[in-house]
py3Dmol code that shows the C-alpha trace and the ligand (Angstrom):
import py3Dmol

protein = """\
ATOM      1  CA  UNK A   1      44.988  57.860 -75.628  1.00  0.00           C
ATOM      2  CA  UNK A   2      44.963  54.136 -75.051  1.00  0.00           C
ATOM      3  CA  UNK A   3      42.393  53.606 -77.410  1.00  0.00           C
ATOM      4  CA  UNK A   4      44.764  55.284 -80.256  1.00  0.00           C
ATOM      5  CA  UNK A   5      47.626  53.193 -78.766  1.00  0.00           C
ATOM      6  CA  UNK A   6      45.986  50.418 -79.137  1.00  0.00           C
ATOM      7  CA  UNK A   7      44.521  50.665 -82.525  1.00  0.00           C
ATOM      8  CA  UNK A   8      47.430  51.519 -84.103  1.00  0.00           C
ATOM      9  CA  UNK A   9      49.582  49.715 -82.036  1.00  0.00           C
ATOM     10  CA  UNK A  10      47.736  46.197 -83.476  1.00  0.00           C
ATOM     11  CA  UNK A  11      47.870  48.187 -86.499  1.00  0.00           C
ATOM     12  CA  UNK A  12      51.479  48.809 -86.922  1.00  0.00           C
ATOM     13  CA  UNK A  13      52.980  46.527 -84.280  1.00  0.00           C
ATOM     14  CA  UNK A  14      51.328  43.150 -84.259  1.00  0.00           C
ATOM     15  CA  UNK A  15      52.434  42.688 -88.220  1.00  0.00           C
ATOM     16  CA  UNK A  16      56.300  42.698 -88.007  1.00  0.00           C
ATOM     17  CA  UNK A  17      55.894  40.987 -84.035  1.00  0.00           C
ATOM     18  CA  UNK A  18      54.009  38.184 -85.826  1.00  0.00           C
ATOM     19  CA  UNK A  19      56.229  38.327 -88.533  1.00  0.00           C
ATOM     20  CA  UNK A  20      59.345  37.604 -86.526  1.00  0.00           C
ATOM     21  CA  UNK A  21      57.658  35.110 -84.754  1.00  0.00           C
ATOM     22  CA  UNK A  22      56.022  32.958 -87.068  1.00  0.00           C
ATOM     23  CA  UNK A  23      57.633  33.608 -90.324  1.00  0.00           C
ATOM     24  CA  UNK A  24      61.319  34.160 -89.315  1.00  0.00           C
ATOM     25  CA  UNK A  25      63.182  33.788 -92.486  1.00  0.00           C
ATOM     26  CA  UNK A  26      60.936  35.856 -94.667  1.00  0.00           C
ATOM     27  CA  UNK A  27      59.699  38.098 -91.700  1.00  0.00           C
ATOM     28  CA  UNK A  28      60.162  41.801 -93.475  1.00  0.00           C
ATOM     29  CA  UNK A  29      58.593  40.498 -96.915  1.00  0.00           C
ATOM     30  CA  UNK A  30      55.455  38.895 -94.624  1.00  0.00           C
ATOM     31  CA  UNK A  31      55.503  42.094 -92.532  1.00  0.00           C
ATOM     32  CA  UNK A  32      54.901  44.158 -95.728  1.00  0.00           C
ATOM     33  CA  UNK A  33      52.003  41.767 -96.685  1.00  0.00           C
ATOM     34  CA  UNK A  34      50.407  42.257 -93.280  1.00  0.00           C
ATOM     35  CA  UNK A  35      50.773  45.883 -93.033  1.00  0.00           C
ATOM     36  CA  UNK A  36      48.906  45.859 -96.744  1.00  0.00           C
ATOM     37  CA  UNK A  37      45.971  45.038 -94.530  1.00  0.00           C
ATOM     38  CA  UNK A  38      45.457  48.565 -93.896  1.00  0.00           C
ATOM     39  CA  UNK A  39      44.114  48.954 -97.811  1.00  0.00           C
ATOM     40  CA  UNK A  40      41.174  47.602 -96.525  1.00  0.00           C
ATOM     41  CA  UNK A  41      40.195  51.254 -95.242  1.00  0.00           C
ATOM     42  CA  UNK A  42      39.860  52.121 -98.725  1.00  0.00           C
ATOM     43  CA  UNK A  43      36.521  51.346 -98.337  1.00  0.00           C
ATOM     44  CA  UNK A  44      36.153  54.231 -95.618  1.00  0.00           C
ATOM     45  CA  UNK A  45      36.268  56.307 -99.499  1.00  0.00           C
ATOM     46  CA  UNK A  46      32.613  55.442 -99.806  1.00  0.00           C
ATOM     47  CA  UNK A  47      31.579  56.790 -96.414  1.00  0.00           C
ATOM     48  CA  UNK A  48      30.530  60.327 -95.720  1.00  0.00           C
ATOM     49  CA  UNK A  49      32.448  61.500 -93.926  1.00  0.00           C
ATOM     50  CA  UNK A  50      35.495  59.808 -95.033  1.00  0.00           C
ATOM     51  CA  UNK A  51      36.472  59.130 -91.160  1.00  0.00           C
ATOM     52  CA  UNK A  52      34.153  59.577 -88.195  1.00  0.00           C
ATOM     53  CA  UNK A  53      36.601  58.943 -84.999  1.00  0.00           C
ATOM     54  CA  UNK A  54      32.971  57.927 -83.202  1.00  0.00           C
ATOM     55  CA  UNK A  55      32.466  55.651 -85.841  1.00  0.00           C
ATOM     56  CA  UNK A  56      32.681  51.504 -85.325  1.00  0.00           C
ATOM     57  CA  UNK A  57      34.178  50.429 -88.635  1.00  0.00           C
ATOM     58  CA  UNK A  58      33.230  46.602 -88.403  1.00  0.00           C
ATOM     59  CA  UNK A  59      29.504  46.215 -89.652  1.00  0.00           C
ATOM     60  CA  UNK A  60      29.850  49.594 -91.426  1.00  0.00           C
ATOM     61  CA  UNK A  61      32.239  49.648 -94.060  1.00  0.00           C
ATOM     62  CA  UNK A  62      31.631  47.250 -97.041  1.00  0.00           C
ATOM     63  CA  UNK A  63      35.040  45.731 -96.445  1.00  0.00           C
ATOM     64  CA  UNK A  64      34.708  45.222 -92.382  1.00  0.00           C
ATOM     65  CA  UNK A  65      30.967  43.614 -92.970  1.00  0.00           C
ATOM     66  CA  UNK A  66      30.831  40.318 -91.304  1.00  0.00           C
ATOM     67  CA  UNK A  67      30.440  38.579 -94.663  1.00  0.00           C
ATOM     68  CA  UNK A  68      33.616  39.979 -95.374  1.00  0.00           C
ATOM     69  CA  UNK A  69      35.022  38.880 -91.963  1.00  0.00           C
ATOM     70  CA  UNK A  70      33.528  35.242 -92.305  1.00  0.00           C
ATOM     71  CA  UNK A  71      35.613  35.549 -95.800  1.00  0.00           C
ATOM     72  CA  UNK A  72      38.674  36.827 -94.340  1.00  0.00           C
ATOM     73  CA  UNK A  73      38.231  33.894 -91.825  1.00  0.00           C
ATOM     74  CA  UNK A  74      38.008  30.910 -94.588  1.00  0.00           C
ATOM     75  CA  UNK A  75      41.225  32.717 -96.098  1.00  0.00           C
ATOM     76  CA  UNK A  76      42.875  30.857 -93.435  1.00  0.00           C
ATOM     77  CA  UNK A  77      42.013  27.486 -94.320  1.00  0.00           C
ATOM     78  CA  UNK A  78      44.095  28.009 -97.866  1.00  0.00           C
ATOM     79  CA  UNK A  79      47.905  27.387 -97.543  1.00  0.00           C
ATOM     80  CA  UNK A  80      48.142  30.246-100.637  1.00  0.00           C
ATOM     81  CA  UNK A  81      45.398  32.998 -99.291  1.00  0.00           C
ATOM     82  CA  UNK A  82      46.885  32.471 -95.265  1.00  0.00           C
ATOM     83  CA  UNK A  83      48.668  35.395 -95.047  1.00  0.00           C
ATOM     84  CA  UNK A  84      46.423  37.694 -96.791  1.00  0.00           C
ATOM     85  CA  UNK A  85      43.407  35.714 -94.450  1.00  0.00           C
ATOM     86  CA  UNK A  86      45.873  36.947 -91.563  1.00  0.00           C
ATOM     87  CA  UNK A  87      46.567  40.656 -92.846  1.00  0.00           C
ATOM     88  CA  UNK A  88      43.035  41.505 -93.157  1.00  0.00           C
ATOM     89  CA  UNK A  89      42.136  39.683 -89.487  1.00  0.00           C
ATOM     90  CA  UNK A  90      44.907  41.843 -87.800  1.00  0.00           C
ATOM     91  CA  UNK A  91      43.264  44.891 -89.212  1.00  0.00           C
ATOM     92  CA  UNK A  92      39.733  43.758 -88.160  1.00  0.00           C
ATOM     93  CA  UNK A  93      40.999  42.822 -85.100  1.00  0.00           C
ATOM     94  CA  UNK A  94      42.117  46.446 -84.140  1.00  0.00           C
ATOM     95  CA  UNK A  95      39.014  48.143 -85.596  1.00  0.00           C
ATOM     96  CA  UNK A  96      37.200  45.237 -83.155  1.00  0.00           C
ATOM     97  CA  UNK A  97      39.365  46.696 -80.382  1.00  0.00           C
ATOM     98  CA  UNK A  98      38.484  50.429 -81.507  1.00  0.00           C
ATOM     99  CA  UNK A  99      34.564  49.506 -81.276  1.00  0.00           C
ATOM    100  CA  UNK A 100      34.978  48.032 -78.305  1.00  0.00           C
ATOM    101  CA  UNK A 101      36.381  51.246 -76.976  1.00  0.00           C
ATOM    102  CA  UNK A 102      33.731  53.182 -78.691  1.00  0.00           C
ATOM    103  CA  UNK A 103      30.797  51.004 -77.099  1.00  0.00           C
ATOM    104  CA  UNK A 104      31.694  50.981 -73.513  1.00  0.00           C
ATOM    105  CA  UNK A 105      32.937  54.498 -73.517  1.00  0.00           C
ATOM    106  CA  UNK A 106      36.513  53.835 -72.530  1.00  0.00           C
TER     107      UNK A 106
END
"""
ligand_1 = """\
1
ZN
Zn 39.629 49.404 -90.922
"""
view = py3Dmol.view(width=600, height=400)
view.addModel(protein, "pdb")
view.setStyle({"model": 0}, {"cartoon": {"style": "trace"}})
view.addModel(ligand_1, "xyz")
view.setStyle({"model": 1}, {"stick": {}})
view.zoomTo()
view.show()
């Protein structure tokens, strides 16, 4: 149970908290952006099965490799690509925390 709270708690949560906190006066328009993160999964279409809960997405899926994350990481740097750099961290972030879970059993 806290795994699923936390996964799609830093899935669902962290965007608009972030959002508010960081980009106040355009926080619902940035919290859309950052919840678009999630499209990212679409690469879970290529996997058979489509979802495996025992599954670590990072280092699986095409789009949570760690080419991709290294990618999603020099997003950053780029004043235009930030917030998509961001999105896509969040959502590797709470796969990260879903492995985690996953590899110690919790
Ligand atoms: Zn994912």
């Amino acid at each position: 149970m806290l795994r699923f709270l936390l996964h799609y708690g830093i899935h669902f949560l962290v965007p608009p908290l972030v959002a508010f906190l960081f980009f106040r006066p355009k926080w619902f328009k940035i919290t859309l952006i950052l919840w678009a993160g999630i499209l990212i999964d679409l690469d879970h279409l290529l996997a058979n099965p489509i979802f495996d809960p025992d599954r670590c997405s990072i280092g699986f899926h095409p789009l949570h490799s760690y080419v991709m994350v290294a990618v999603y990481l020099i997003l950053l740097g780029f004043r235009k690509t930030r917030i998509f750099g961001l999105a896509l961290l969040i959502h590797i972030l709470a796969d990260a925390c879903d492995c985690l879970f996953l590899r110690f059993q919790l």
